[in-house]
C-alpha positions, 0 to 999 in steps of 0.5 A: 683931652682939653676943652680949653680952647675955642676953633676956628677953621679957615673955609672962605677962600675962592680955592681957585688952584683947584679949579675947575673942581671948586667951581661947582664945589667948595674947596672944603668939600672936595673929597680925599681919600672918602672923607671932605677935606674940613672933615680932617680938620675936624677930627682932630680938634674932636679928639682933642675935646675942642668942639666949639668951631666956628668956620668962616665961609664965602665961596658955595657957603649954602654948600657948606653950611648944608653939608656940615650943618651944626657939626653933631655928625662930626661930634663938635658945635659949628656955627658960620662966620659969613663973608659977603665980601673976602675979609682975607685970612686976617679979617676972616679970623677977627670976623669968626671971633665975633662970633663966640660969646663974649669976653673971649675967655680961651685961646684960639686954634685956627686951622686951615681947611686945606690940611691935614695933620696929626699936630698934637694940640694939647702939647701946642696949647701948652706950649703956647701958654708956658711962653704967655705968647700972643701968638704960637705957629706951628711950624715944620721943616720942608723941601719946599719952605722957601718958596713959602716963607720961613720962620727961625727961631731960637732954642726957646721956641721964640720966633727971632726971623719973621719973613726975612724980618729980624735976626740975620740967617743962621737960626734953624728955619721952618715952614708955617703949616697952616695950625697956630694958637692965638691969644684972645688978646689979640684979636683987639689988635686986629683993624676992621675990614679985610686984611692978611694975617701973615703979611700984614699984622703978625709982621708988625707985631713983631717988629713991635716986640710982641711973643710970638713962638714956633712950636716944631712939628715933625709928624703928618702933614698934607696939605691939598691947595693943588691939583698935584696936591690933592692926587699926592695925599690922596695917594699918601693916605692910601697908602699909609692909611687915615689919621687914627683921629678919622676912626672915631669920626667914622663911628659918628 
C-alpha cells in the first residue's frame, strides 16, 4: 500500500470512436463487464492506498460528476478539473494539477480512463524514484505497438528512442499503456492553454536530456477506445474474470 502518490485520471475527451454510445453517454460511464470503465481505473489506485484522484471532465460532465460524486462509494476523495474547452492530454494534466493543494509535495499517477490493467503501482512509484525521473511510462509489448508508437529503452529502463526520436532502432521497443508517474517538477514545465503531452512537451524534454524512463509491464491490460475494443474486453473479462482489485471495490 502506498499513500504517497497524487492521481489523475484522464475522462475529458469526446470518445468519438465509440460512437453512437458516447453521444448520450461519457465514455467513462460506458459499462464492461457490470462496472463503468473509470471504475476499473479506480480500483487500482484504492488498492494501492492512493486516493486523492482528481478527474478532468468536458464532454456529459454533470453525467460524471453525478455518477461518481466525492468518490466514498468507490472508497478514494474525487475532486473535477472542468475543461470549458478540450485542454488535450497535456493541458488537461497541467489544469487537474491545479487542483491539489499547493506546493505539489508527491508524484503523480495519471491514467487513462479508458484502460484497465493490473500495473503494480508501488513497484512503478519506486522505480521511478530509484531513477529521480521527470517522468516514468509504463510500457508493454504489443502486436499492435507500431501503429501507435513505440518507446526503446536501454537495460536501465532509460527511455534512448522516443517516437522515432533519439538512438537508431535496435533497442527492445515498447507500446505506451496509457499508466505514467510524473514528477511534480514537471508541471512547471508545462505552457498554459491546451496541448498534447506525448506529442508536444514529452518530445522536447527529451530531446533536452530530461529522465525519462520506461518501466515493462507484462500482466493485464484492456484498453476500450473502440467499439471492437469494448466487445474484446468484455469478452476477455468474462472469460478470465475481473481484476481481483474489483472485489474489494464491489463490498464498497
Amino acid at each position: 500500500m502506498t499513500a504517497r502518490a497524487h492521481a489523475i485520471i484522464l475522462a475529458a475527451g469526446l470518445g468519438s470512436r465509440l460512437r453512437p454510445l458516447t453521444d448520450t453517454t461519457p465514455k467513462p460511464l460506458v459499462e464492461v463487464a457490470g462496472y463503468p470503465l473509470i471504475a476499473y481505473g479506480l480500483g487500482l489506485l484504492r488498492a494501492h492506498g492512493i486516493e486523492d484522484v482528481v478527474i478532468n471532465v468536458h464532454h456529459l460532465a454533470d453525467r460524471v460528476q453525478s455518477a461518481l460524486g466525492d468518490g466514498s462509494r468507490y472508497g478514494v476523495r474525487i475532486r473535477y478539473s472542468v475543461e470549458d474547452e478540450l485542454l488535450d492530454s497535456g493541458g488537461g494534466i497541467r489544469q487537474a494539477a491545479t487542483v491539489f493543494e499547493a506546493p505539489i509535495d508527491r508524484p503523480l499517477v495519471v491514467l487513462n480512463s479508458d484502460v484497465i490493467s493490473e500495473v503494480p503501482l508501488p513497484d512503478v512509484l519506486a522505480f521511478h524514484e530509484a531513477r529521480d525521473a521527470l517522468a516514468t511510462f509504463v510500457l508493454r509489448d504489443d502486436p499492435q505497438k507500431d501503429q501507435y508508437g513505440v518507446f526503446g529503452i536501454d537495460d536501465g529502463g532509460r527511455i534512448r528512442r522516443f517516437l522515432g526520436r533519439g538512438a537508431p532502432p535496435g533497442l527492445p521497443e515498447y507500446m505506451f499503456a496509457s499508466v505514467q508517474i510524473l514528477s511534480p517538477r514537471i508541471v512547471d514545465e508545462m505552457p498554459d492553454g491546451a496541448f498534447s503531452s506525448m506529442h508536444g512537451l514529452y518530445p522536447k524534454l527529451f530531446e533536452a536530456g530530461a529522465a525519462l524512463c520506461g518501466y515493462r509491464y507484462d500482466g493485464r491490460w484492456h484498453t476500450a477506445d473502440t467499439i471492437d475494443d469494448l466487445v474484446v474486453t468484455e469478452r476477455a473479462l468474462v472469460r478470465d474474470g475481473l481484476p481481483s482489485y474489483m472485489d474489494a471495490l464491489a463490498r464498497t
